[in-house]
Each structure stands twice: as structure tokens, then as C-alpha cells.
MARTORRO-617265 format. One line per 10 residues: number of its first residue (from 1); their letters; for each residue x, y, z of N, C-alpha, C, O. Coordinates in Angstrom, 1 decimal. Example, Ala and Ser with C-alpha at 12.3 -4.5 7.8 and 13.67 -1.06 7.14 Angstrom:
REM residues 2
1	as	13.2/-5.7/7.8/12.3/-4.5/7.8/13.2/-3.3/7.8/14.2/-3.3/8.5  12.8/-2.2/7.1/13.7/-1.1/7.1/12.9/0.0/7.9/13.4/1.1/8.0
//
This chain:
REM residues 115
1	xxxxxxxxxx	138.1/88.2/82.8/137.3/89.4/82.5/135.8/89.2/82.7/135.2/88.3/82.3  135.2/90.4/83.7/133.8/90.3/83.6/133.2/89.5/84.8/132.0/89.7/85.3  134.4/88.4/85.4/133.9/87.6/86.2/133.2/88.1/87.7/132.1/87.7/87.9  133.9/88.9/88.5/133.6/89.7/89.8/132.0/90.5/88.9/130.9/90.1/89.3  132.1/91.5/87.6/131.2/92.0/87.2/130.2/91.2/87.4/129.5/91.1/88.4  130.1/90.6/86.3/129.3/90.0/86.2/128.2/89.2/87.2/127.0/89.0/87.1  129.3/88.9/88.3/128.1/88.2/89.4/127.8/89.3/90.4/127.0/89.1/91.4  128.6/90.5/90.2/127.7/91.5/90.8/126.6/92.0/90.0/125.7/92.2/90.8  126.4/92.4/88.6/125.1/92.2/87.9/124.0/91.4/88.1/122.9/91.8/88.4  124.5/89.7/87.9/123.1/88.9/88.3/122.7/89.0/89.9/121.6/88.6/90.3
11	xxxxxxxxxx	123.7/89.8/90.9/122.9/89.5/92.1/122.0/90.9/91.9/120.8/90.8/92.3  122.3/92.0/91.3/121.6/93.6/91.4/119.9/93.0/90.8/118.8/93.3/91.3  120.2/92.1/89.3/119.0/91.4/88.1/118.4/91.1/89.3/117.5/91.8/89.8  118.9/89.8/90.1/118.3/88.8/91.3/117.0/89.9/92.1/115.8/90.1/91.9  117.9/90.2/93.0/117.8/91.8/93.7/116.2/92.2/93.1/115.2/91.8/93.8  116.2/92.9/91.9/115.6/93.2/91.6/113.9/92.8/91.0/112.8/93.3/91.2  114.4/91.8/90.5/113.5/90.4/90.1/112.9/90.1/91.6/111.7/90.0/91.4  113.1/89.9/92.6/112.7/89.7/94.0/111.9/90.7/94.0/110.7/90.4/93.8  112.1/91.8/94.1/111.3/93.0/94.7/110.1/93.2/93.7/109.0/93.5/94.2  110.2/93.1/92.5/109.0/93.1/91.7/108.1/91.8/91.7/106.9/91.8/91.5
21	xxxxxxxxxx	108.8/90.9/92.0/107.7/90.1/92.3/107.2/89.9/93.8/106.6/88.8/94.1  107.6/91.0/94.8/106.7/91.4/96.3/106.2/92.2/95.9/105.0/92.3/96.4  106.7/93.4/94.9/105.7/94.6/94.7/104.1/93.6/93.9/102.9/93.7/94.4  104.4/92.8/92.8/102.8/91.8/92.5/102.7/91.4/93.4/101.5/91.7/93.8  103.3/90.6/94.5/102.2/90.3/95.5/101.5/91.5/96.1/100.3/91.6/95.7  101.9/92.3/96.8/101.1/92.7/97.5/100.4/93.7/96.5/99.4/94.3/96.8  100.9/93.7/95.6/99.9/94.7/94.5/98.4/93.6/94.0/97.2/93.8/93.9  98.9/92.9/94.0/97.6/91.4/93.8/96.5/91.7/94.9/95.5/92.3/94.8  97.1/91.3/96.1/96.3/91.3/97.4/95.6/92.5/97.5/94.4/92.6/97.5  96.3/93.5/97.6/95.3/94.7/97.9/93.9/94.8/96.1/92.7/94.7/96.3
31	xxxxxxxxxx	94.3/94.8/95.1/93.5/94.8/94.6/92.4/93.7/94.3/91.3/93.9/93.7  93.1/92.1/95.0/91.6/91.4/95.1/90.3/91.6/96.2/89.1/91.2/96.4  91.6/92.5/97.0/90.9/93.1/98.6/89.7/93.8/98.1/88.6/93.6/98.5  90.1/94.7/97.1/89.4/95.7/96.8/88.1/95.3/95.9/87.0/95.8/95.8  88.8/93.4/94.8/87.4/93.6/94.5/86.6/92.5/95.1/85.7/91.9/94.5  86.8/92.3/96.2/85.9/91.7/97.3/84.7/92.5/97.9/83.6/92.0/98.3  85.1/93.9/97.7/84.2/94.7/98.3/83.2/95.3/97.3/82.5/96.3/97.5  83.2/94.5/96.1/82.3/94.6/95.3/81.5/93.8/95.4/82.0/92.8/95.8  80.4/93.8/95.1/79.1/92.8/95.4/78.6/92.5/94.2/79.0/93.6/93.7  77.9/91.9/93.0/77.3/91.5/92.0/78.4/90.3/91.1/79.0/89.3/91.6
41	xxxxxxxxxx	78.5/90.7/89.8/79.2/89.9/88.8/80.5/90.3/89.3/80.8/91.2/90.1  81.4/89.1/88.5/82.6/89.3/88.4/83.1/90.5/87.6/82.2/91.3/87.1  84.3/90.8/87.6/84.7/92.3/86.8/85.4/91.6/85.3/86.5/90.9/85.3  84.7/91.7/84.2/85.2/90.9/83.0/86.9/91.3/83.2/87.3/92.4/83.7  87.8/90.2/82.9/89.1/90.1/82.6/90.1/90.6/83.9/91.4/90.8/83.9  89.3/90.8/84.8/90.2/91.1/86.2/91.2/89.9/86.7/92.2/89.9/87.3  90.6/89.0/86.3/91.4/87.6/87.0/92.3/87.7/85.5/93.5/87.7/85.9  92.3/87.7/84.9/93.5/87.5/83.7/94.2/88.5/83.6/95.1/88.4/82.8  94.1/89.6/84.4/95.2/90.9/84.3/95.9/90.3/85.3/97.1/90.1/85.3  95.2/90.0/86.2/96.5/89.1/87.4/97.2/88.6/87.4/98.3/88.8/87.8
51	xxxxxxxxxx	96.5/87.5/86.9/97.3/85.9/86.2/98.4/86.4/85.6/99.4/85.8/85.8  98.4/87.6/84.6/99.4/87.6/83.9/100.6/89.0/84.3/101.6/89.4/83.6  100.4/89.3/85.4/100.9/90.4/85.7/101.0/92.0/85.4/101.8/92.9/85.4  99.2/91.7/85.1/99.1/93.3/84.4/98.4/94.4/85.3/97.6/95.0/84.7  98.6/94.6/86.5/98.6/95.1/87.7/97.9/96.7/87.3/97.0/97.1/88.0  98.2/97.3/86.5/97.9/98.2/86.0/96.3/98.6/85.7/95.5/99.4/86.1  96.4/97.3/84.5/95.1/97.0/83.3/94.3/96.4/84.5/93.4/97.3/84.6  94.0/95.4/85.5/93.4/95.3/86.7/93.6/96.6/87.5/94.8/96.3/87.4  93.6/97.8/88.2/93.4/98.5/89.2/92.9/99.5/88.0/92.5/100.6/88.4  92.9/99.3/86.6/91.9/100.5/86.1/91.0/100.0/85.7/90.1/100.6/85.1
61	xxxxxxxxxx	90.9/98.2/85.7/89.1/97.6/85.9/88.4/98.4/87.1/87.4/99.0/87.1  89.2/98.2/88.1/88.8/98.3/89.4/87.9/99.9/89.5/86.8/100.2/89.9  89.0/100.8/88.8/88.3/101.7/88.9/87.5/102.4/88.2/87.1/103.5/88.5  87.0/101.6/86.9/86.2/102.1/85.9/84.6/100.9/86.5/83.4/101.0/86.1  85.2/99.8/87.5/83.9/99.8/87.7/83.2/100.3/88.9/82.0/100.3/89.2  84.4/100.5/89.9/83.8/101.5/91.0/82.6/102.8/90.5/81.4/103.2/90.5  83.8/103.1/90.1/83.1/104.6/89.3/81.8/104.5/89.0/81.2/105.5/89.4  80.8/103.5/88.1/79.5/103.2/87.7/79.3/102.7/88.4/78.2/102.4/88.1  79.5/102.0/89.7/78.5/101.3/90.6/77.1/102.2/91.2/77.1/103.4/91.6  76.4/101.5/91.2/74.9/101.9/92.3/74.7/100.9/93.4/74.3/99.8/93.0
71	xxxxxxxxxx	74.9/101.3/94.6/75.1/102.1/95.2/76.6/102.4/95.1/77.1/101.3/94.7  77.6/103.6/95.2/78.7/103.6/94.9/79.5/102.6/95.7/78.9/102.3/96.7  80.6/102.1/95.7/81.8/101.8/96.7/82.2/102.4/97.9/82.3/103.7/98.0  82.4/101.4/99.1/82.8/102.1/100.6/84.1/102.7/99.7/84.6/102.4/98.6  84.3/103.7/100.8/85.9/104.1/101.5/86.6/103.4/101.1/87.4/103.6/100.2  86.5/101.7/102.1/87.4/100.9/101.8/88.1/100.8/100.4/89.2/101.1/100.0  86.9/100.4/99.7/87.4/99.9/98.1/88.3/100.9/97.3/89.0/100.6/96.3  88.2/102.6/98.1/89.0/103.5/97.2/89.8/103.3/98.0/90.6/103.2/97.0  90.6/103.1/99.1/91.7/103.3/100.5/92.6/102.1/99.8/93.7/102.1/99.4  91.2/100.4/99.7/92.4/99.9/99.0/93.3/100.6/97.3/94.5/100.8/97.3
81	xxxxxxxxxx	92.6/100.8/96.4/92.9/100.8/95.5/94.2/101.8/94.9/95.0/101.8/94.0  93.9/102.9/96.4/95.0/104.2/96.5/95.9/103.2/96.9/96.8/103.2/96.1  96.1/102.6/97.6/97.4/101.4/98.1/98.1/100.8/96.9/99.2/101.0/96.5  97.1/100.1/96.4/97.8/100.0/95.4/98.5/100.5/94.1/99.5/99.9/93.6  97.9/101.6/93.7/98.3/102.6/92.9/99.6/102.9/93.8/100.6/102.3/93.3  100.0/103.5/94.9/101.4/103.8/95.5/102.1/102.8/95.5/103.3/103.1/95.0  102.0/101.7/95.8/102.8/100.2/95.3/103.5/100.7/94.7/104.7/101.0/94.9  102.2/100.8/93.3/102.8/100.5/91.8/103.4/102.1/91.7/103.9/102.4/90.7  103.4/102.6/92.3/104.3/104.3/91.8/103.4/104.8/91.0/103.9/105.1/90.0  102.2/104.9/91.2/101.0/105.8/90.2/100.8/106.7/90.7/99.9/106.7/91.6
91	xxxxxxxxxx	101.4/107.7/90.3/101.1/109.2/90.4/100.0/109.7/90.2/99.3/110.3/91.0  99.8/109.3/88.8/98.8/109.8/88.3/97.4/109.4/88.6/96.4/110.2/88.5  97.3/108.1/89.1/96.2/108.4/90.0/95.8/108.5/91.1/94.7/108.0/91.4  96.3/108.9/91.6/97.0/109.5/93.2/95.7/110.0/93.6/95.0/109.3/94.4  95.1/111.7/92.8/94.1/112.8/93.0/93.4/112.3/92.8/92.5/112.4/93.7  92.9/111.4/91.5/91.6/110.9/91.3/91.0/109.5/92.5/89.7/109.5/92.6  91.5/108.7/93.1/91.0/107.6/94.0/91.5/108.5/95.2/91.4/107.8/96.2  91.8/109.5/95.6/91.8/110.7/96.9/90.2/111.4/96.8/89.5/111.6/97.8  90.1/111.5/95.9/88.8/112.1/95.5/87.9/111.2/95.7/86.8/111.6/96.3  88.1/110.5/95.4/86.6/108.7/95.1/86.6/108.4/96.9/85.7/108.5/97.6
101	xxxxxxxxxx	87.6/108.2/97.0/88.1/108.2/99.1/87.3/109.2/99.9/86.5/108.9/100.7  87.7/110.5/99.5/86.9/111.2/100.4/85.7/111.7/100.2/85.1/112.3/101.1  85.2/111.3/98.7/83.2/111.7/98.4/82.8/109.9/99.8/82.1/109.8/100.8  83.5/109.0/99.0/83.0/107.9/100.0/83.0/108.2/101.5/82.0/107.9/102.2  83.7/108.5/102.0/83.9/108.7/103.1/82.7/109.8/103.8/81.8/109.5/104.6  82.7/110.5/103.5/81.8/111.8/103.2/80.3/111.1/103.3/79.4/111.4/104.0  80.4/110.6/102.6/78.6/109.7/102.1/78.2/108.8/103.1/77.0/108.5/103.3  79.6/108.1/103.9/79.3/107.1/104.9/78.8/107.8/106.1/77.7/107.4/106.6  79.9/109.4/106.6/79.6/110.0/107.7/78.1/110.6/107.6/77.7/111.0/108.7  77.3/110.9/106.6/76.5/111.6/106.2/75.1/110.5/106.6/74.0/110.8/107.1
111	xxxxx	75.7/108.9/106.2/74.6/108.1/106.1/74.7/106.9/107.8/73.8/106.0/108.0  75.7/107.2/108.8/75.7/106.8/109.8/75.0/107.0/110.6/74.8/108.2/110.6  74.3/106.5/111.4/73.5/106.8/112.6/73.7/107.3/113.6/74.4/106.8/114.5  73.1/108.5/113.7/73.8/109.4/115.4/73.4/108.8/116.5/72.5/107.9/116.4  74.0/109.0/117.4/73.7/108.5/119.0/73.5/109.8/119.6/73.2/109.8/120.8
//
């Protein structure tokens, strides 16, 4: 009893266990991308949300300190951060780093040099 079950369960657990830990990688990567493109101090507790797999609690460091930066953040830094939020299935901040995306974006074409 359970036997066939059963090892079709641990392969679906397996399965799944795999995929969540590609979705942290590349959920990692794009948001250290993102805080590369920050210039001064480190972001308190960003490397420990990592470490521990809090993907979340890091991409809303990211974005509570974009947000107060002077001068603000490129494009880039909201382009990555929108990546990662879809990764992670974040809906909810979908509109708000679309928003941060295209004022940056906006600010760069504004501050570019014509030919």
C-alpha cells in the first residue's frame, strides 16, 4: 500500500523543491543585479534576506531604498527589480516598479544628449 503513491509524491515534493530553488536563484541574481546599480553604503540586512531566503523582505529593501535615493535610480534598477517581482509572482507590485520604470526612463530620455 502507498508504494507506486508514494514515489510518485516524492518525485512531484523533488519536482517542486527543484523549481523553487531556480526560482531563488535567479530571484537572487536579478536582485543583487539590481543592488549593484546602487552606488553608496550597503542596504542594512539585504545580504541576510538572501542568505536566508527571504526574497521578498530583500526586493522591498530594494525598493524602499530606490525610492529615497538622490539622484534617483536608472531604469535599469526598476527593469531589474520588475523581473524579479514576476519571478516571484508579485502582483502587487507589478504598477508600482512600472511606474518607478517609466518616471526613470522618462528622466534619462529628458537628461540625454541630442545629436
Amino acid at each position: 500500500r502507498g508504494g507506486l503513491g508514494m514515489s510518485l509524491s516524492f518525485v512531484r515534493v523533488r519536482n517542486m523543491d527543484e523549481r523553487l530553488i531556480k526560482q531563488w536563484e535567479v530571484t537572487g541574481r536579478l536582485l543583487r543585479d539590481a543592488a549593484t546599480e546602487l552606488s553608496g553604503d550597503p542596504i542594512e540586512d539585504f545580504e541576510d534576506y538572501l542568505a536566508h531566503n527571504e526574497m521578498g523582505l530583500a526586493l522591498g529593501a530594494l525598493i524602499g531604498e530606490g525610492s529615497e535615493r538622490e539622484p534617483p535610480p536608472s531604469s535599469s534598477f526598476w527593469r531589474l527589480l520588475r523581473q524579479a517581482a514576476d519571478v516571484m509572482g508579485l502582483a502587487k507590485h507589478r504598477n508600482d516598479l512600472r511606474h518607478h520604470f517609466r518616471t526613470a526612463l522618462a528622466r534619462e530620455s529628458i537628461s540625454a544628449p541630442r545629436t
